[in-house]
C-alpha positions in Angstrom: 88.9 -9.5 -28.2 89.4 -6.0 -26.3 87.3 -5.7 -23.1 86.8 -2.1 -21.9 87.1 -2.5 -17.9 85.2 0.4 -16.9 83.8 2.2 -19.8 83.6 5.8 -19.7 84.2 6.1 -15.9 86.3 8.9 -15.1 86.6 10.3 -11.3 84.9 13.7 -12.2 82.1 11.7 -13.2 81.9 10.0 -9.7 79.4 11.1 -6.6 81.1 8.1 -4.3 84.4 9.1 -4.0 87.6 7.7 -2.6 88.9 10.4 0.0 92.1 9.2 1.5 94.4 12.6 2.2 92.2 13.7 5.6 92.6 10.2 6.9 96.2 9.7 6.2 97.1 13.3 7.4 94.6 12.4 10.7 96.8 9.5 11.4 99.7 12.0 11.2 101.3 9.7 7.9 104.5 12.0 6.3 104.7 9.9 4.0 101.4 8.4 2.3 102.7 6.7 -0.4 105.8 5.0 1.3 103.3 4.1 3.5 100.2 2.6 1.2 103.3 1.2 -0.7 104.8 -0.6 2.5 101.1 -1.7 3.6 101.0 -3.7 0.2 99.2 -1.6 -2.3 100.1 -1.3 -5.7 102.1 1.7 -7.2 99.9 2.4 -10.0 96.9 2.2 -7.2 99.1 4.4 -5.1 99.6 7.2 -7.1 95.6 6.9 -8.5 94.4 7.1 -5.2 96.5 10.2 -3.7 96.0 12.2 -7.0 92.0 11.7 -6.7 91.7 9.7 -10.1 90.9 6.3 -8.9 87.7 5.3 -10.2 87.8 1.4 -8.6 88.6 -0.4 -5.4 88.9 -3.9 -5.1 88.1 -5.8 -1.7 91.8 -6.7 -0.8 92.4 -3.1 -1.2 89.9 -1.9 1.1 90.8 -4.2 3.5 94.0 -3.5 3.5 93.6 0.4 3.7 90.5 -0.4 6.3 92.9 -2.4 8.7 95.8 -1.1 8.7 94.5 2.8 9.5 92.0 1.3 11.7 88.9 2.7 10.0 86.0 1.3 8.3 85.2 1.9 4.5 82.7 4.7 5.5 85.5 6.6 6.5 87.4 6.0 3.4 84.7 7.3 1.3 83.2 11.0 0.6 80.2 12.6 -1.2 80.5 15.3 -4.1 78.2 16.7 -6.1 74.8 14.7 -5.9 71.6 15.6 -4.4 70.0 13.2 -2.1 66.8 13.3 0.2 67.7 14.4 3.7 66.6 10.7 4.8 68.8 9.0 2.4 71.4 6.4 4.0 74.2 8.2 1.9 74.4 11.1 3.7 75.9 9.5 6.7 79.0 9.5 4.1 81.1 12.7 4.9 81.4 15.6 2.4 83.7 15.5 -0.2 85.0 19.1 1.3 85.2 18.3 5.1 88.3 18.7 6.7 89.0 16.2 9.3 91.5 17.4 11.7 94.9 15.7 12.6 95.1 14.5 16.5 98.3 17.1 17.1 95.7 20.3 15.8 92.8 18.3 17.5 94.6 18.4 21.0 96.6 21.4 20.7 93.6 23.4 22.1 92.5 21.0 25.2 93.6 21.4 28.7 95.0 18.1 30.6 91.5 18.1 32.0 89.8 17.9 29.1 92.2 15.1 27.4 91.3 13.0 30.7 88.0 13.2 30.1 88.0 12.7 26.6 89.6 9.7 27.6 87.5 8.5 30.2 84.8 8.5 27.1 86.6 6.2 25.1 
């Protein structure tokens, strides 16, 4: 007996989406999938994930990805098309069309005074 795995599932159909390319090119990663491949996940999962059409995520993989580019899943995860209520816990998710800068771009525009205190902050 066939089992379908995930039914009609297809990543357009998805609001929660896996959004991996801003933090990869924020850790300034050349390479991304020499890199997810060297960290331990899967080709097939590889090349799902940097063309947008993974539709799952397993634990080990999130761990994995979570670790190793020292973020937490929130960052790993974007909204796209869904309404919610300006109170609703999902919004704290970034936008599927953010842009999140690379350090290199991020610093390019601080003086040596404002690096310091930047990292006087942290």
């Amino acid at each position: 007996m066939l089992r379908k795995k995930r039914g009609n599932l297809k990543p357009d159909n998805s609001s929660i989406i896996l959004h991996i390319k801003p933090i990869l090119a924020a850790r300034n990663i050349i390479h991304p999938s020499a890199y997810l491949l060297k960290i331990g996940i899967s080709n097939n999962s590889v090349t799902k994930m940097l063309k947008g059409e993974a539709v799952q995520l397993n634990f080990r993989q999130l761990t994995t990805l979570c670790t190793h580019l020292n973020c937490t899943p929130n960052d790993l995860l974007a909204l796209r098309n869904i309404d919610l209520p300006q109170h609703h816990q999902l919004n704290q998710l970034q936008k599927h069309d953010e842009e999140i800068k690379n350090a290199d771009s991020f610093f390019d525009t601080k003086s040596l005074s404002e690096i310091k205190e930047i990292l006087k902050g942290e």
